[in-house]
C-alpha positions in Angstrom: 0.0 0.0 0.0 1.3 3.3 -0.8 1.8 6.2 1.7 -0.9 8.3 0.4 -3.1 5.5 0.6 -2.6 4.8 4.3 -5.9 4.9 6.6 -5.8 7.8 8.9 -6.5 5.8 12.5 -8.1 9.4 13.2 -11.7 10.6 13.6 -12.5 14.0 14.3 -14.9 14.5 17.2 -18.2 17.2 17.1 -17.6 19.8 14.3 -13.7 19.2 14.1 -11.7 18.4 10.8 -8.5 17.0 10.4 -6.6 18.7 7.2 -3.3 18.6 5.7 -1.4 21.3 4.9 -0.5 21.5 1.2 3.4 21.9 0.1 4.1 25.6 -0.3 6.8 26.7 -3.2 10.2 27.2 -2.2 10.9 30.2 -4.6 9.0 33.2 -5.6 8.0 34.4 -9.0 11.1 35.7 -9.7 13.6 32.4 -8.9 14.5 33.9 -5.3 14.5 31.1 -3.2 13.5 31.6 0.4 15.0 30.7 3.4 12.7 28.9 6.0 12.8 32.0 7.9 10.9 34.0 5.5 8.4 31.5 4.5 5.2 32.3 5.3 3.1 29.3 7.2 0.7 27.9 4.6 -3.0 27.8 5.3 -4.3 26.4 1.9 -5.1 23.0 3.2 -6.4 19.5 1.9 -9.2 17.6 4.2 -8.7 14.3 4.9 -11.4 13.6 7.6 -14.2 15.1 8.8 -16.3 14.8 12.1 -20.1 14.3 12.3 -21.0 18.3 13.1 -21.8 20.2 15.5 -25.1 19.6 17.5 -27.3 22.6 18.2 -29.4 23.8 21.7 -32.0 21.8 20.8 -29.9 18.8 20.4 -30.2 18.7 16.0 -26.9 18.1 13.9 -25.6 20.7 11.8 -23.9 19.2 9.0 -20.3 19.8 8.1 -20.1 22.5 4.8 -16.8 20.1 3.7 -16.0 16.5 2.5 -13.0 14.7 2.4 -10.5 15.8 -0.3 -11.9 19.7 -0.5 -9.6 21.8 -0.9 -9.9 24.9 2.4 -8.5 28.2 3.7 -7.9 27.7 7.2 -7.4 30.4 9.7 -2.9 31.0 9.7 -2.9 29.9 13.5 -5.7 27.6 14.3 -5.8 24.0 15.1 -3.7 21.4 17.1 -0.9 20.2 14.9 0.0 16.2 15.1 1.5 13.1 13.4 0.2 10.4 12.2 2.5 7.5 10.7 5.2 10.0 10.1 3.1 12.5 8.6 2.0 16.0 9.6 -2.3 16.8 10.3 -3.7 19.7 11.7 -7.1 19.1 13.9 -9.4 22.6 13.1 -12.5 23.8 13.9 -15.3 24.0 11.7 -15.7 28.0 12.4 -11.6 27.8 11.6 -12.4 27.1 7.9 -12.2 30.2 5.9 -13.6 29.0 2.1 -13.9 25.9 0.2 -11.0 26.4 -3.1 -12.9 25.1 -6.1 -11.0 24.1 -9.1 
């Protein structure tokens, strides 16, 4: 089995969502490569699993607005980052999801 097609042993809880932060370039438009100082932290990320949503006063579900695979915007500093077989996963809010990226 390849490593992309490992199943996460993860499942987010309430209206959480576990995402993946996509690779960001290592040089800008012009060829300048930045150092790892100067790189800005990513926050286009990839979803990978999704909890059941978040349950309202009166006890209904809201459903989660993503699926596995969108595309998202997170918020630059939210979530708990974490590893999973070697890879990195950031566990965010629902409300930390900024847009769905369509293609």
């Amino acid at each position: 089995m390849a490593d992309t097609e490992k199943k996460i042993q993860l499942k987010p809880l309430g209206n959480r969502v576990l995402v993946r932060r996509l690779e960001e370039k290592e040089t800008v438009k012009g060829g300048i490569i930045l150092p790892e100082t100067a790189k800005k932290k990513q926050e286009m990320t990839e979803v990978v699993a999704v909890g059941p949503g978040k349950k309202t006063q009166d006890g209904k579900l809201l459903p989660m607005p993503v699926r596995v695979g969108d595309v998202v915007l997170v918020d630059k500093y939210a979530g708990q980052e974490i590893t999973l077989n070697n890879e990195e996963f950031v566990v965010v809010r629902g409300d930390d999801i900024v847009a769905i990226i369509e293609r």
